[in-house]
C-alpha positions in Angstrom: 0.0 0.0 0.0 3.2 2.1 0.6 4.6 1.6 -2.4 0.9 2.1 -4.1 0.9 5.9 -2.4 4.5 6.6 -3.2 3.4 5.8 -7.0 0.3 7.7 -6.9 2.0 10.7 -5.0 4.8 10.1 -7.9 1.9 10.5 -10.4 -0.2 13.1 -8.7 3.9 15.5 -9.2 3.9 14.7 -12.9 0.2 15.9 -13.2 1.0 18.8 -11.3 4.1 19.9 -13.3 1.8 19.1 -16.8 -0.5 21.1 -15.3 1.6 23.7 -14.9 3.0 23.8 -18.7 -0.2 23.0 -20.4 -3.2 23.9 -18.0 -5.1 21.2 -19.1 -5.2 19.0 -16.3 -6.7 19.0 -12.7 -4.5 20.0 -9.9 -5.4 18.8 -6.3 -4.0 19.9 -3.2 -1.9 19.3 -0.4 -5.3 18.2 1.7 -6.5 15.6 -1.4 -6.2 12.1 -0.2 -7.7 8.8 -2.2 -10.2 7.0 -1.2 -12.2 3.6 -2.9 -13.7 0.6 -1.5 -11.5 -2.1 -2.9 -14.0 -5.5 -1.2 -17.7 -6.0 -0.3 -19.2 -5.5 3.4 -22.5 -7.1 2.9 -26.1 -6.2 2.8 -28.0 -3.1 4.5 -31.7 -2.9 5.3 -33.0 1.3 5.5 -35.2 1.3 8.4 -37.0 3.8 9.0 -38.0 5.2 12.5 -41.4 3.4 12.5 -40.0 0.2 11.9 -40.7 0.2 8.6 -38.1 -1.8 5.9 -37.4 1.0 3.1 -35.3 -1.3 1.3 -31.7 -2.7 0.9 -28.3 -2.5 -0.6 -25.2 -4.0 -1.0 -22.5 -1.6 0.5 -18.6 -1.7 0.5 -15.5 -1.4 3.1 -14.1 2.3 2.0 -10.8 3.6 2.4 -9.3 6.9 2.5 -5.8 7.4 1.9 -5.5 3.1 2.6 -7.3 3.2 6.2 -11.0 2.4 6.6 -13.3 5.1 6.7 -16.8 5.2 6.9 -20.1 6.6 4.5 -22.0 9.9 6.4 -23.9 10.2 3.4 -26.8 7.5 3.6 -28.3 6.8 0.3 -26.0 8.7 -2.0 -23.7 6.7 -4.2 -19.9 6.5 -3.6 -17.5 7.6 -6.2 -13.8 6.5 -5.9 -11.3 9.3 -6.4 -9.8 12.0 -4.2 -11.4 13.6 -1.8 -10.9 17.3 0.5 -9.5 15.8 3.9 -10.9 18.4 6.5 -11.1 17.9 10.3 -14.6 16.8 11.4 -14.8 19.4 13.5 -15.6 21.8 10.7 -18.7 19.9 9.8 -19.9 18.4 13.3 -19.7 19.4 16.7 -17.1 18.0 19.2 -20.3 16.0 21.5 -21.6 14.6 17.8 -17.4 13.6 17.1 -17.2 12.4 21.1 -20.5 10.0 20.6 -20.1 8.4 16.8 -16.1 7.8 18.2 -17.1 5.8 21.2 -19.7 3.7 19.3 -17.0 2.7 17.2 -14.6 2.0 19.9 -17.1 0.0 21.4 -17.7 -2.3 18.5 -13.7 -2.5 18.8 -13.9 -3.6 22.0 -17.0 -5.8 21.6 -15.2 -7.3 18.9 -12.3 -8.7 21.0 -14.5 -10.8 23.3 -16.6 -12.0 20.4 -16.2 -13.8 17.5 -16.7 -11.1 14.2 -15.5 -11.2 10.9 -13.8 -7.9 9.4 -17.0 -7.5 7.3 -19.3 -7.8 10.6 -17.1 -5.2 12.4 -17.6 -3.2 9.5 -20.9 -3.4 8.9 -21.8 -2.6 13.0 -19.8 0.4 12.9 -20.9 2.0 9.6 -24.6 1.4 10.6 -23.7 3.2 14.0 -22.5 6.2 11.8 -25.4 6.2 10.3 -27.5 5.9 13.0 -26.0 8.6 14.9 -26.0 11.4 11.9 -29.8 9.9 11.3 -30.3 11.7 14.8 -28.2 14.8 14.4 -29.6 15.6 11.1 -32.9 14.3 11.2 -33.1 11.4 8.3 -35.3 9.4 9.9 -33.2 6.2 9.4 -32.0 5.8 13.1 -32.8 2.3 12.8 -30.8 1.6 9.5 -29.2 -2.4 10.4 -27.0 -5.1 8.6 -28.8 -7.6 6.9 -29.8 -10.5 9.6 -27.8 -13.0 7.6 -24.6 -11.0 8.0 -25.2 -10.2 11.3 -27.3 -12.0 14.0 -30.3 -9.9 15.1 -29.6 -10.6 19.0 -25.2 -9.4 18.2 -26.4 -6.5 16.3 -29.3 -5.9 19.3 -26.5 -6.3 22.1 -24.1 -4.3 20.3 -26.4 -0.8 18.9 -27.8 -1.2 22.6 -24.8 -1.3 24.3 -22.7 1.2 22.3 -25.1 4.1 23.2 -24.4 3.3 26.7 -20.9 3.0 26.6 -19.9 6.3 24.5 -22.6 7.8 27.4 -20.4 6.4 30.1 -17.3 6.6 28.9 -17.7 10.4 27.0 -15.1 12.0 29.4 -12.3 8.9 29.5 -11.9 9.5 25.8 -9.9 12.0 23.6 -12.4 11.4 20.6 -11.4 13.4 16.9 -11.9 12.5 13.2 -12.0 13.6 9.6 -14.5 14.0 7.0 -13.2 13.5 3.4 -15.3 16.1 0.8 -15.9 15.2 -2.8 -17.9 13.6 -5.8 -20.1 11.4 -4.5 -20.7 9.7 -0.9 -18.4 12.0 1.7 -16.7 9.9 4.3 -15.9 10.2 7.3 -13.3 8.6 9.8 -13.7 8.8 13.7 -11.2 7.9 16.9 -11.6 7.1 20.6 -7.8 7.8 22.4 -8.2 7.2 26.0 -7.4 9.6 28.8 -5.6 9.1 31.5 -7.6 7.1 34.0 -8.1 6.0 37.3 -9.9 2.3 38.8 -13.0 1.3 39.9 -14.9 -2.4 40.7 -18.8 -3.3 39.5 -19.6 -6.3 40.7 -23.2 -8.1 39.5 -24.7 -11.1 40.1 -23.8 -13.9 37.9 -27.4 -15.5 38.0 -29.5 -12.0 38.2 -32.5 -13.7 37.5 -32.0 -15.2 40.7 -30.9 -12.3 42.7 -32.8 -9.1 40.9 -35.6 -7.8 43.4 -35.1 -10.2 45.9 -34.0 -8.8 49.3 -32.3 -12.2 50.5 -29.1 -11.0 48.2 -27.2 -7.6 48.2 -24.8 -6.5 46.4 -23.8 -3.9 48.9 -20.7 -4.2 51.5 -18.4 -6.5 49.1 -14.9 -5.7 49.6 -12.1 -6.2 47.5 -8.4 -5.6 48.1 -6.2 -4.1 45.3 -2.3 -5.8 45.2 0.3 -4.7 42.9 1.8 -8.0 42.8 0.2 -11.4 41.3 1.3 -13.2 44.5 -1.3 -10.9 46.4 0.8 -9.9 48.8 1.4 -6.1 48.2 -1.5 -4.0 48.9 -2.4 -1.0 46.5 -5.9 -0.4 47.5 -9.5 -1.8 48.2 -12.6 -1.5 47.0 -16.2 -1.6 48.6 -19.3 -1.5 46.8 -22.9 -0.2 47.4 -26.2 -1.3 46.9 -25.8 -1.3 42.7 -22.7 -3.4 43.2 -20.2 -0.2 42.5 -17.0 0.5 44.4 -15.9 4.2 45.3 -13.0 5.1 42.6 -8.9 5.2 43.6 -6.2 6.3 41.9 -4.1 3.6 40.6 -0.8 4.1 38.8 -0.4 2.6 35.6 0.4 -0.7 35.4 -0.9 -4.3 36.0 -3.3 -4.6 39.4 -4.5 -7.9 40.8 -8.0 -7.6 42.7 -9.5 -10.3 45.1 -12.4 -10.4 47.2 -12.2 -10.8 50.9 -15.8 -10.3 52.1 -18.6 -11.6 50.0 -21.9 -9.4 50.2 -25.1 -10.8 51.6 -26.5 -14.1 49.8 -23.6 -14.5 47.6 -20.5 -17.6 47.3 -17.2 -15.7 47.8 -15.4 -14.7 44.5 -12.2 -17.1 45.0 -10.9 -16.1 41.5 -8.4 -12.8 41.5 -9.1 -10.9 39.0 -6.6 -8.4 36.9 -6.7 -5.2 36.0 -4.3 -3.2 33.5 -4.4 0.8 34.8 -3.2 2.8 31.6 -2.0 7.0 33.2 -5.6 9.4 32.7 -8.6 6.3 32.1 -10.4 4.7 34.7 -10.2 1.3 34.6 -13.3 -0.3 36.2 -12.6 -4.2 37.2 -16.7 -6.1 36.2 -16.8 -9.0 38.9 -19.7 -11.2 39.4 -21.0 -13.4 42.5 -22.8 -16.3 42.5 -25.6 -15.7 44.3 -26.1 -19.0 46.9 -29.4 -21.5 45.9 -30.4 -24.4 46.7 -31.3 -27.9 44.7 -34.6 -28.2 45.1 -34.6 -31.6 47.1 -38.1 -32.0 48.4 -39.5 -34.9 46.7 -43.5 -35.5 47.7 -45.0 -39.3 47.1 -48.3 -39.4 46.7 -49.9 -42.1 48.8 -53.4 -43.8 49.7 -54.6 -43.4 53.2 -55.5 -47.1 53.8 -53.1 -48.7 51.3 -50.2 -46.7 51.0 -48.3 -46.1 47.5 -50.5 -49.1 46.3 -53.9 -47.5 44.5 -56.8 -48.9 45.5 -59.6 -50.2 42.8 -59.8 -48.3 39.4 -58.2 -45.4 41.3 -54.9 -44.0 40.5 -51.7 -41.7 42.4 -50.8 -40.6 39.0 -51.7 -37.3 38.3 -52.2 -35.8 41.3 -51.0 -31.7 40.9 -49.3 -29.9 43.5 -49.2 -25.9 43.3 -45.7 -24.7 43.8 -44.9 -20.6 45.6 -42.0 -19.4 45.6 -41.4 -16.1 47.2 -37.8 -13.9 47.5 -37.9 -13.2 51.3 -38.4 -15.2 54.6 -41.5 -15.7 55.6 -44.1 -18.3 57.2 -47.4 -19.3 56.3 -48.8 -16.6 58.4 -47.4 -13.4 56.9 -47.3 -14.5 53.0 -47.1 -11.9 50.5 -50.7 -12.0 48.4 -48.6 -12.7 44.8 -45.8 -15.5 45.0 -42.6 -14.4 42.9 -43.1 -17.3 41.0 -45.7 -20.1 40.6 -45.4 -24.1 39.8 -47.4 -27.0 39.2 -46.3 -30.3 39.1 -48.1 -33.8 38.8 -46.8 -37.3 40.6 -46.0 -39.7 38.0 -45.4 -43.6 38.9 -41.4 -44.5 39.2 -40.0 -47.8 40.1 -38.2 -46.9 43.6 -35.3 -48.6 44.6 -36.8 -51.4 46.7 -38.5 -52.4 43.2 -41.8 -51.1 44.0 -43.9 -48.6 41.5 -43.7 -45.3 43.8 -46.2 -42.3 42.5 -43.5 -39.1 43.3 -43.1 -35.2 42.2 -40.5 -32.5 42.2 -39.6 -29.6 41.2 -38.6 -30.3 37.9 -39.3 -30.3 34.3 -40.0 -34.1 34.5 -43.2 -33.4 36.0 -44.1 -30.1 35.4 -47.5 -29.2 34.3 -47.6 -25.4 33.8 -46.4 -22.1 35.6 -43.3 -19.9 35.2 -40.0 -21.1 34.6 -37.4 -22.8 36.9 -34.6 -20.8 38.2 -31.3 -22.7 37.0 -27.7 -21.8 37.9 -25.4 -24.3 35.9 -27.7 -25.5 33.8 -29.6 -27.1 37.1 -32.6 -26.0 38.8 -32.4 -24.5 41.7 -34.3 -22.4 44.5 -33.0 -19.0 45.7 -33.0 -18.1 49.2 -36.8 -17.1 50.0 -39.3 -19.2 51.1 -41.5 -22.0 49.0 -44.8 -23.5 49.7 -46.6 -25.9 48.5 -49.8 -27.4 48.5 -52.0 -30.0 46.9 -54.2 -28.4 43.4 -56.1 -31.0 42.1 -56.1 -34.6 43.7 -55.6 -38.0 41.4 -58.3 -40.2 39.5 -60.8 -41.7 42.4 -59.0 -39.4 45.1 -60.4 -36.6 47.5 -58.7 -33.5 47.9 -60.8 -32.6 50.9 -59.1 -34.4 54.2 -55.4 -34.8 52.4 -52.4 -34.0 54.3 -48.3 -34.3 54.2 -46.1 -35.6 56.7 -42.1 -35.4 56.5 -40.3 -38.4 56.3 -39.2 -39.5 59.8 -42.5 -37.5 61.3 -45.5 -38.0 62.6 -46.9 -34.6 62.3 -50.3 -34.7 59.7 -50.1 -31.0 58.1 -53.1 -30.2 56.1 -53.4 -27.8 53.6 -49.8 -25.7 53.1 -46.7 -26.4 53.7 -43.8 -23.8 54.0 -40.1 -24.4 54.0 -37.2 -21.7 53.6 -34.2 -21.4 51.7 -31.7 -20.3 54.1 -27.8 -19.6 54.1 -25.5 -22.4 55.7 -21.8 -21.1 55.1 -21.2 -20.9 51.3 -24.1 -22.6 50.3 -28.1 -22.6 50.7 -30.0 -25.2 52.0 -33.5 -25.8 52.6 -35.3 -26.2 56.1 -37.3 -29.3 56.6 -36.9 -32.5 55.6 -36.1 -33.6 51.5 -39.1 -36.1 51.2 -42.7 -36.0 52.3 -45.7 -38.2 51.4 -48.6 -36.6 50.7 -52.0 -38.4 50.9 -55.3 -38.5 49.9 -58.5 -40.5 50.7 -59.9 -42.7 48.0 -63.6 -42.2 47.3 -66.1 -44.6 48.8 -69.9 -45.3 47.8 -72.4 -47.4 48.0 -74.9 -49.1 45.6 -79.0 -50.2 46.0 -80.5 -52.7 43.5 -83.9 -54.0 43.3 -85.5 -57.4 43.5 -88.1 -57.8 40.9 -90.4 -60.8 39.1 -89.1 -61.7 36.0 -92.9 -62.2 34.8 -94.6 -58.9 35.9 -91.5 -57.0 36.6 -92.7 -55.1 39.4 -90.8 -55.1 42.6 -93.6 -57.4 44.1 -94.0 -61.1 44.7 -96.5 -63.6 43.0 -98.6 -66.2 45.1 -97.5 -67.0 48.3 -93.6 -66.3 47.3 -91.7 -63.5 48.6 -88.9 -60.9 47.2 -87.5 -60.8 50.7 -84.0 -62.6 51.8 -82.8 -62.4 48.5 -78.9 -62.5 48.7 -76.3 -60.7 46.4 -72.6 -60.8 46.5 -70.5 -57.9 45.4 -67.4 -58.6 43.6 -64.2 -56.5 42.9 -63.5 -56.3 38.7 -60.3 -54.2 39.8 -56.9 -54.9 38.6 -55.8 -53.3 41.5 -56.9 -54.5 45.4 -59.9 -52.3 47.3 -60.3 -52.4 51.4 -63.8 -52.6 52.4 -64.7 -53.1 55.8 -60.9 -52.9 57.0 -59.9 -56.0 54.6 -58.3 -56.0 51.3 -60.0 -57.7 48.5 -58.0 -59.1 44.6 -59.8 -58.9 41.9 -62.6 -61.4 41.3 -63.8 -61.5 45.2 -66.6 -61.1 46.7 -66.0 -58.1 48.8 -69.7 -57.7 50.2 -73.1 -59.0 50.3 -76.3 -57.7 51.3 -79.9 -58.8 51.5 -83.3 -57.3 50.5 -85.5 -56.3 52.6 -89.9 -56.9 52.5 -90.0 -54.6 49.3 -87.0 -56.5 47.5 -85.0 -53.6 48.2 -81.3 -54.4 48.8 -78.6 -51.0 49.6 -75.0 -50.9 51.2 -73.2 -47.9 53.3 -73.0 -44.5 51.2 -68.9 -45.0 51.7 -68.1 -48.7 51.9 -67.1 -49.3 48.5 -63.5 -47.8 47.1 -63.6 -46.1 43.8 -63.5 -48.6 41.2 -65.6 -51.4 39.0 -67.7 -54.1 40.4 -70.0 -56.8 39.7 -73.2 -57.4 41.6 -75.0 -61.0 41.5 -77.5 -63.1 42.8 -76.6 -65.8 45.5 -79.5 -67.1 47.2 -83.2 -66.8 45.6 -86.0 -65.6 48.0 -88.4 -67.9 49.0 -90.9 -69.3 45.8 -88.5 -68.1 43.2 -85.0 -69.3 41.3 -81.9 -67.5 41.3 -81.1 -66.3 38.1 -77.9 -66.6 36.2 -77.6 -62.7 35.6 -75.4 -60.2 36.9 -75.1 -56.0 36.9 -71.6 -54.4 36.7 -71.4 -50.7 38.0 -69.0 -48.3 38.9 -68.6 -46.4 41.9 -67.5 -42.4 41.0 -68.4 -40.2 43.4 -67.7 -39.8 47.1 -71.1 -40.7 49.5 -73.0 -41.1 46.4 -75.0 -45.1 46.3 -74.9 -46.2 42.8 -78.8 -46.5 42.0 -79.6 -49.8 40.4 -83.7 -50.0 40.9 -84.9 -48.5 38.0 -86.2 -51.9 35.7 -83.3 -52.0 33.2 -80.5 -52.7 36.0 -82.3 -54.9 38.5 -82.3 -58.3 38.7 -85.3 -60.2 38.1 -85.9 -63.7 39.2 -88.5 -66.2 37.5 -91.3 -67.2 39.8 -91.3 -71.4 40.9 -94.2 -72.6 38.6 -95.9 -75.9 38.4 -98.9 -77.7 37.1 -101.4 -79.9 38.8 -102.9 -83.6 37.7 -105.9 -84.9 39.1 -107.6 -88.4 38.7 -111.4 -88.6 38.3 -112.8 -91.6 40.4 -116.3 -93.5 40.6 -116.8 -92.8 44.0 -118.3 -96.2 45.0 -115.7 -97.9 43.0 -113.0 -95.6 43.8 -111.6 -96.9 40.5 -110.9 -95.3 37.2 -113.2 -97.1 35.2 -117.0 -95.7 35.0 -119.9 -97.7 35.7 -122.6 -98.4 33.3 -123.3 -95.9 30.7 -121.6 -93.3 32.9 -118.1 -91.6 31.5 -115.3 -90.2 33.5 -114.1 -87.7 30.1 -115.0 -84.2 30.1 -115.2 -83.8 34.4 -114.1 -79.7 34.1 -112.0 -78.6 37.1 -111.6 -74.9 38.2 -108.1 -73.9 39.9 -108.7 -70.9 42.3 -105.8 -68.6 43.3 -106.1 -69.0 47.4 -103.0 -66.0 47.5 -103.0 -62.8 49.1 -100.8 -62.1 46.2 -101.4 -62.0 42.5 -100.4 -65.0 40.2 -99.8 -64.6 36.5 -101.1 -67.2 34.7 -100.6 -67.7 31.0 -99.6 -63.9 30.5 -102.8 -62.7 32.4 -102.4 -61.6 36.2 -105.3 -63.3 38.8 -105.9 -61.9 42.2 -107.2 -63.7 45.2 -110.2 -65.9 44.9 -110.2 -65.3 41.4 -110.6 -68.8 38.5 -107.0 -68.7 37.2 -107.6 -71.8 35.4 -109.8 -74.6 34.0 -108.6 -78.1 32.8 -110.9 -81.4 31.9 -110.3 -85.1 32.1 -109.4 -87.3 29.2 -111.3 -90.8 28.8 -109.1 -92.2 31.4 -110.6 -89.8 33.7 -107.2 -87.9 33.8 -107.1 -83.8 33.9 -103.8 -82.2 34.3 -102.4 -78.6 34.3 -98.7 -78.2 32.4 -95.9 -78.0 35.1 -94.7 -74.4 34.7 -98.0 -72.8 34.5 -99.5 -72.1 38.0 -96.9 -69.6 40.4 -95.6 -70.8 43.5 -99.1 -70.6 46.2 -102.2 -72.0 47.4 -104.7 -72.8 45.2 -108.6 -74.6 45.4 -109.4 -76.7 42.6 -112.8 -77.9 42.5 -115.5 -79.7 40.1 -117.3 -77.2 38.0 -118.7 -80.1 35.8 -118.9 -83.5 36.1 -118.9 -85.7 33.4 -121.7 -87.9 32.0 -123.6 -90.0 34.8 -121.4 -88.5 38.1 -122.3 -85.7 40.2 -119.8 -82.7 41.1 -116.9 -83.4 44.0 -116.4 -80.6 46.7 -113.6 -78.1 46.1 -110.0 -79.3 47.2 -107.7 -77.0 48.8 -103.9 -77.3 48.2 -100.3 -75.9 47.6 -98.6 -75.8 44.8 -94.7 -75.2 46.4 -92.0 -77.3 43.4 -92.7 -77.5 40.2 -95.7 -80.7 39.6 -98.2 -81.6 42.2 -100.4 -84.2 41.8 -103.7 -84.9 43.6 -106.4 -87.6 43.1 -110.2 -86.9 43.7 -113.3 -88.7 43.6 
């Protein structure tokens, strides 16, 4: 490039001289200095001050005289050729110099702890020109940007963010000058940051702010720091102490190499155990950034969700999985008593079943994102979650499948204590670490729901909850079995599937009903065991499902109760010569066509042959064959007492006197004369 200017300044004499004998050529100045833009920067979106994309171009790294410079002419086409080198003074005023300087000095800076090609760097600072003249002189492109694909959206956020702050912080530790170059086309414009003399000061932050902003537990106030001149920290040059932002009073330092280590840690906070140096250059102030970890603790408390009678073991169709707990976290000490009205931050998590280390299938939460359900997001220092110092609470939201809330409580492993509703814990300090008070496991459990269930006895013929005949729908006896996969406790004992777990009677109406709360949550089967007296037991049962707590499962309406057919049998009677007492008829006399009457003798309705007889009333008439043999089928009268009497004799007899009797199994025979 040397050689380049020598050639050109060779060139630019020649001209001169020609100039001088002919006049035909330009002359330039003493002041007239090259400038081009000899490689591609990238692309630039115009954006104007409502957000608004204009539009784009592809703009170039420019030189002047071989050193980068910078466009201050947005949207106006650069020429290549010499330019008028004037100080920017004459053209801007020493605060606009000062600011666009420092904004380039701090993408120099920035640059060094990030990774940025020579374009990127570029491309930053020329938008930060333009950015800043867009305010002086009123453009309205203060927003003008690097296309996203040449430079990140969050770098180029970070970096037009943070270079307003640092040329306002640092506008008085900077000698800050420049030059404008004046001719055809774009100007340009070149800007510098020297530093001044300066002196040395410590910030310290938090390193996990999200942790420690707004939380009165931490404080960034009293840290102290002592200042040595020698790495072996044994020569002392100074000290620092900070206030509540974290910033330390500022000492004079001569220039040179300082080495800066903490000696009191501020409140909340791991000490610093890393020395830190500092390089003091004569007339800047050197400020030494530290950060503290602020102390937090794992979040240990691990809650298993248990069943009152059974422990971690469900009970029926019931289940421990699922069961939310509502998580508070709040940044300051308190107890359940005196809780703020808003927690910092809010959890839920739900127990979900893990195999423990004894083997077993244990339902368990924690504050993690393996079981989290909704709310805010989990503090994390390390990549780990953790719990600042505060307090947490938590309590049970919404209980499992077949679970009550109402009546749940938690007890700490090794206790006996039941606590109902919240429980409260702090995070506390304990030397250079945070721990949490209480114990790191609880169960937490929750009564099953319990109901009941009521059926109704009813005849299969009339199906009406009432008896036919002299029979009865009382003393009917039905078993109740479990259909659970898992085990249910009724009564104090635990029932596996497929047993009987209770049975019950019906009462004079056929009415049979448990408890409200005997039967766990879950799927059962309800059968017949032992008919009531004049009926069969039926080979039918009703499955049902017990849902709600107290509630008895109503079976009694026609199409869920079971229905037993009535004992039914017939009658045969033999028709006899009275004198003879033989079946065979004397003389011309015949023993066919005798007509009997059967009379229902119950207090009770029978159905016979689809119609429905009450007491006293003919329920039916049969007549002899030539044998003298009338019989009634044998599933055709209900289990009673009946009359059966002559209501015609047959050719060359007289009529018999009604018969009284009992029809109790299924044929009865009887012989008359």
């Amino acid at each position: 490039m040397k050689k380049r200017k020598s050639f050109m300044a060779g060139i630019l004499s020649l001209l001169l001289a020609v100039c001088t004998l002919f006049g035909s050529l330009p002359v330039y100045a003493a002041e007239q200095v090259y400038t081009d833009a000899p490689e591609k920067a990238g692309t630039i979106v115009k954006v104007r001050n409502d957000g608004t994309e204009d539009s784009s171009f592809s703009e170039s790294i420019m030189n002047a005289d071989g050193e980068t410079a910078y466009c201050i002419q947005l949207g106006k086409l650069f020429e290549p050729g010499y330019k008028t080198k004037k100080d920017a003074a004459t053209e801007m005023t020493q605060e606009q110099i000062t600011n666009v300087a420092l904004c380039l000095e701090y993408v120099n800076q920035y640059a060094k702890e990030h990774s940025l090609s020579k374009q990127q760097r570029y491309l930053l600072k020329q938008c930060l020109v333009w950015r800043r003249l867009s305010v002086y002189l009123d453009w309205g492109y203060n927003n003008v940007r690097p296309g996203y694909d040449e430079v990140p959206e969050k770098v180029q956020d970070e970096v037009f963010k943070n270079a307003l702050a640092f040329a306002k912080e640092n506008k008085n530790n900077y000698k800050c000058y420049g030059y404008v170059y004046i001719g055809s086309g774009q100007n340009l414009g070149q800007f510098f940051a020297e530093k001044n003399p300066g002196k040395g000061k410590l910030k310290k932050e938090s390193a996990n702010p999200a942790i420690t902003d707004g939380n009165n537990c931490y404080s960034l106030s009293g840290a102290e720091y002592t200042v040595y001149s020698d790495k072996d920290c044994t020569k002392k040059a100074g000290s620092f102490k900070t206030d509540k932002n974290g910033v330390s009073d500022t000492i004079e330092l001569n220039e040179g190499t300082y080495y800066v280590k903490e000696t009191k840690a501020p409140k909340g906070f791991s000490p610093d155990s890393k020395v830190h140096s500092v390089k003091v250059t004569a007339g800047e102030t050197a400020t030494v950034k530290v950060t503290d970890i602020p102390k937090a603790a794992a979040p240990m408390l691990t809650l298993e969700k248990l069943d009152a009678e059974t422990g971690s073991t469900p009970q029926g169709a019931a289940s421990l999985a699922g069961a939310q707990f509502e998580w508070h976290y709040y940044d300051g000490y308190y107890t359940k008593d005196n809780l703020p009205s808003s927690p910092t931050r809010t959890w839920v998590t739900q127990t979900k079943a893990e195999k423990g280390s004894d083997g077993k299938i244990h339902y368990v939460t924690a504050l993690s994102d393996a079981y989290k359900v909704s709310g805010d997001a989990f503090y994390t220092q390390d990549g780990k979650t953790v719990l600042p110092l505060g307090t947490i609470t938590v309590k049970e939201k919404q209980a499992p499948i077949g679970y009550l809330l109402e009546g749940a409580y938690l007890q700490e492993s090794g206790k006996t204590e039941k606590i109902t509703g919240m429980y409260a814990a702090q995070i506390k300090e304990n030397g250079d670490t945070a721990q949490l008070s209480g114990a790191n496991s609880a169960s937490a459990s929750d009564q099953v729901i319990h109901g009941g269930v009521k059926i109704q006895k009813r005849d299969a013929d009339t199906g009406l909850p009432k008896p036919q005949g002299a029979s009865s729908l009382e003393g009917t006896e039905f078993s109740i079995t479990s259909l659970n996969e898992n085990p249910v406790t009724v009564n104090g004992k635990s029932y596996a599937k497929g047993q009987a777990v209770l049975t019950m009677s019906t009462d004079a109406s056929g009415l049979a009903s448990t408890d409200s709360r005997v039967l766990p949550y879950g799927h059962y089967k309800i059968a017949e065991t032992k008919a009531p007296k004049g009926y069969l037991a039926p080979d039918a049962s009703v499955e049902f499902d017990i849902k709600e707590d107290g509630k008895i499962v109503d079976l009694t309406d026609k199409s869920n109760s079971i229905s037993d057919p009535v004992i039914r049998g017939g009658i045969k009677i033999q028709k006899r010569d009275a004198e003879t007492k033989g079946t065979v008829p004397q003389g011309n006399a015949s023993l066919e066509n005798a007509e009997f009457s059967i009379v229902s003798l119950n207090e009770q309705p029978v159905m016979v042959n689809g119609t429905l007889y009450e007491k006293n009333q003919t329920v039916l008439k049969i007549r002899s064959d030539a044998s003298g043999l009338a019989s009634a089928p044998a599933d055709v009268l209900p289990y009673g007492h009946y009359q059966i009497s002559e209501s015609g004799a047959p050719r060359g007899y007289i009529r018999m006197n009604p018969a009284p009797w009992s029809l109790t199994s299924r044929k009865t025979e009887k012989s008359l004369t």
